[in-house]
N, C-alpha and C positions, 0 to 999 in steps of 0.2 A: 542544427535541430533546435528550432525554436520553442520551447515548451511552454505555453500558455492555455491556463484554463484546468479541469480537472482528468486528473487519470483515478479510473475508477481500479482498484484491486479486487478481482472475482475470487470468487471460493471454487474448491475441486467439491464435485459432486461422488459420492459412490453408492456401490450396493450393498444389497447384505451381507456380501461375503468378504466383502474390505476391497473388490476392485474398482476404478473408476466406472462411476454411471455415465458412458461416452452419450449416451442421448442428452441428460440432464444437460451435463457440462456443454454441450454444442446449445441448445436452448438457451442457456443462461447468459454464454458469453455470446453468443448472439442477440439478444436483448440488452444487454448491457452495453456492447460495444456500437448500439444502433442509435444510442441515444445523441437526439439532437443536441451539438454545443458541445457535446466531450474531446478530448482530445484524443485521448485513449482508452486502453483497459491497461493492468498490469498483470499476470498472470503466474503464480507458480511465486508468489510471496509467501508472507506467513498467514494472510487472508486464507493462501490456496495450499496452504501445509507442505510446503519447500520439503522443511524436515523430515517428512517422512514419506517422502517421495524418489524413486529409483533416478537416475537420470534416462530410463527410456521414457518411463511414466511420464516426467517432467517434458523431456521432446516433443513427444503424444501432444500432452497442451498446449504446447507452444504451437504447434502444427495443424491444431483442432481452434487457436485461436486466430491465428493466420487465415483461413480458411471462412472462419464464418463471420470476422469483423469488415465492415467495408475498408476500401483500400485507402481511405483519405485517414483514416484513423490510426494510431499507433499501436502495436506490441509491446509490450514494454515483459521481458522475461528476468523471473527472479533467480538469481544463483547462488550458490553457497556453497563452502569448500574448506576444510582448515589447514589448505596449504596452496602456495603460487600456484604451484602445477594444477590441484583439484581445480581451482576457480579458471584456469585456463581453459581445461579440460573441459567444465559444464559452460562457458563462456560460448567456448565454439560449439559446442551441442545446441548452444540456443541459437546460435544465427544459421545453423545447418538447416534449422527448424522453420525459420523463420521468421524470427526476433527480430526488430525494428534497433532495440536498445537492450541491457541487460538494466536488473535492480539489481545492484552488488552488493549483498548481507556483508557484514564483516565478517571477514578472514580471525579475526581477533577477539571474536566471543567464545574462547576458550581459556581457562584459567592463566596457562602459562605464558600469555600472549598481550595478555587485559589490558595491560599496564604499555604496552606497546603502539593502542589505541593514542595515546598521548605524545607519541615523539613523530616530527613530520618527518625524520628519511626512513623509519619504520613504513610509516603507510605510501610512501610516496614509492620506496620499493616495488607494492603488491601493484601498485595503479598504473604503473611505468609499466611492467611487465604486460600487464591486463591491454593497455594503451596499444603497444607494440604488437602483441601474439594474438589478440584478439580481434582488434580492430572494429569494434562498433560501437554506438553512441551508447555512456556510461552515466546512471544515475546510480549516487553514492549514497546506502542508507545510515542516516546518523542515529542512532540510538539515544534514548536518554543517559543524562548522568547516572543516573543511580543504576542502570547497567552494571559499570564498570570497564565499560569499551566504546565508549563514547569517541569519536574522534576530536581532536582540541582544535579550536579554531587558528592554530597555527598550520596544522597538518591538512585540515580544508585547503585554507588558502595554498598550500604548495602545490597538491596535486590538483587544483584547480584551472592551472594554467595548462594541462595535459591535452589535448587533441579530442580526443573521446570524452575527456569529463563535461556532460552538459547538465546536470541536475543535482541534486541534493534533494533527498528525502529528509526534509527534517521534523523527526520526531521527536521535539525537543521538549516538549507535554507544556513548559509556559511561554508563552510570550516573548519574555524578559530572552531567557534560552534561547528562544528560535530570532531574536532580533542582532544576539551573539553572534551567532553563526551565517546569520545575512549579511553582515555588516563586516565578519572577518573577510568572504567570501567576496562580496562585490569591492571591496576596497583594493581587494589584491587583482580580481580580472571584471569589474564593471557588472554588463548583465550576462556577459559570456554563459553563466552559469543560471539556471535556473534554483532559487533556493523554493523547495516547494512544501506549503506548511502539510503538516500529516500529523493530528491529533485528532480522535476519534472521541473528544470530549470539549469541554466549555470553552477551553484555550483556543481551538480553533480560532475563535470568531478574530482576535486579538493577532492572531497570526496574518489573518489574510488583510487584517485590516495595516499591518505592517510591512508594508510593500511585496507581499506576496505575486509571483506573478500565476501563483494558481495550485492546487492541493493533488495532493495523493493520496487517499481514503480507503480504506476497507469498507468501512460501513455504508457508503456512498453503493452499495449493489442494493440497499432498501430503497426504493424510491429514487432512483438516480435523478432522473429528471429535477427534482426539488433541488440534489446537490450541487447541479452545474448551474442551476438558478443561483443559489447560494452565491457560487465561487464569483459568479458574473457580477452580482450585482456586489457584492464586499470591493473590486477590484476592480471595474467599469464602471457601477452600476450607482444607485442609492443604498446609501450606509442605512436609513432607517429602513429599506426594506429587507436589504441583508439580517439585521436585527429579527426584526419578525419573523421571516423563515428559519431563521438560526432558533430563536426561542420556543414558538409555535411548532416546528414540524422536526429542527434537528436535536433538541434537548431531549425531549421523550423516547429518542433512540435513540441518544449515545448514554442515556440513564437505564437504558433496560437491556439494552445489548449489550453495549460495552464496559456498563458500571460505571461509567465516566473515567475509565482504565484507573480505577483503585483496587480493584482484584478483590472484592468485597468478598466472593467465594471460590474455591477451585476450578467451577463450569470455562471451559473455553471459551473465549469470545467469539470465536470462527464458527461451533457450534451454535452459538446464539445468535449470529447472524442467518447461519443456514436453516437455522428453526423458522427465523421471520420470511426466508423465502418459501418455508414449507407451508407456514400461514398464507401465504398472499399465493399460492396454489405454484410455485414456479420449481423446487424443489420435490423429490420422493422421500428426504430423511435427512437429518441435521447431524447425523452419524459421526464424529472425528477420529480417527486411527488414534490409538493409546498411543502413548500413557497420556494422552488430550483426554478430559472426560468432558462426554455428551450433556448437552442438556435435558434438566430434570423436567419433571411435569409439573413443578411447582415452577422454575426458570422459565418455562413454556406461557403459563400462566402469565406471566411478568412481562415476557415481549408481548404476546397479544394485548395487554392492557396498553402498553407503549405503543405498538402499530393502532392501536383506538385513538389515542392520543394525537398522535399526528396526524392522524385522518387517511390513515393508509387501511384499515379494518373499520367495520363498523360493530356498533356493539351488537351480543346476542339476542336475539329474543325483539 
């Protein structure tokens, strides 16, 4: 599984009454997974509120994305679990489903385990297991440091040599970080492995520009097209026009959507994504199941000034 270029992470749509809007959801991830140059979508991450999603629920989109992304495109299903057994358990739910690849949250972002994050036969455990019982292509998400479950780039590299490890999600928020974990990674198995940048702020650009072979983005469901522009041209393409799209059209959304992930205030970022699709007419509500809180009409305010910016909205009047 060769993974070059971007995997776009879709959002779950719902209704008023907190169940999935299965029209929305069919609409979006069909739009999204149609776009020309993608490699894939991801679905059922923390874009798509993993966490507060049943494992039928999560089936359901894996099954609904299967269904309306063209067949040259990938799945890619996110799962999460706080024990071997859970993460086997939704593992094989997603490929019943059919899941291309799992996004493998850590097993390890619970208090008594944190610390766990940092020893390779701890992680090499979960991925061995996963490798064996599971059997399908595995992209491993890295968390920031300041987490506390970050994996250490000794424990990449071990379970990098695994059959199913093709990817790394690394959200490593700088550069510096993500150049870490590229470099424990390919020293230990080459390009075997895809390290794929995934920051949804300024770092980016510094990431793709350091051997990236291509991104995994939340925010990339606004304007996708701009963001496979993006990836191509950072890592194919011209560095000054990667520049310009990155400054011009990706700045003004990772500042009003995402904060430039400083968490400036409580509002969800996933909410604030789904607001922008609710602007650009593709969305019915930016709704996030608690204890997520929704975005305000003052947060509302702030993406549409941002979608103006980038030239995705025009102005009022």
């Amino acid at each position: 599984m060769d993974i070059r270029g971007l995997i776009s992470a879709t959002v779950t749509p719902f209704n008023a009454d907190g169940s999935i809007n299965q029209k929305n959801l069919e609409q979006h991830i069909a739009r999204v997974g149609s776009t020309k140059g993608l490699y894939g979508v991801a679905v059922n991450g923390h874009a798509g509120e993993i966490l507060t999603l049943s494992t039928e629920e999560a089936a359901g989109v894996v099954a609904t994305a299967r269904k309306v992304v063209p067949s040259d495109k990938k799945v890619v299903a996110g799962i999460h679990g706080q024990s071997i057994s859970h993460l086997v358990r939704e593992g094989l739910a997603a490929k019943a489903a059919g899941a291309d690849a799992l996004l493998v949250l850590p097993m390890f972002d619970v208090r008594p385990y944190r610390h766990l994050a940092h020893n390779p036969d701890a992680v090499y455990t979960v991925f061995e297991r996963m490798d064996r019982e599971v059997d399908l292509p595995m992209i491993v998400f890295q968390y920031p440091d300041a987490t506390g479950c970050a994996y250490s780039p000794a424990a990449l590299a071990k379970i990098a040599p695994l059959k199913n490890v093709v990817g790394i999600k690394a959200a490593s928020v700088t550069p510096t970080k993500y150049a870490e974990v590229h470099d424990a990674v390919t020293a230990a198995v080459g390009d075997k492995v895809a390290v794929m940048a995934a920051c949804d702020a300024p770092g980016l650009l510094g990431m793709l520009f350091y051997k990236a072979p291509g991104a995994l983005l939340g925010i990339s469901v606004v304007g996708t097209e701009k963001w496979v522009e993006l990836v191509h041209e950072a890592i194919d393409g011209s560095a000054q026009k990667a520049n310009e799209i990155h400054n011009n059209f990706c700045v003004p959304l990772m500042n009003s959507i995402y904060e430039y992930q400083l968490q400036r205030t409580p509002i969800s970022s996933t909410s604030s994504n789904k607001e922008a699709l609710v602007q650009l007419g593709e969305l019915q509500s930016s709704w996030v199941r608690p204890p997520a809180i929704s975005a305000t009409a003052a947060k509302k305010e702030e993406i549409r000034a941002g979608l103006v910016k980038a030239g995705l909205l025009k102005l009022k009047g």
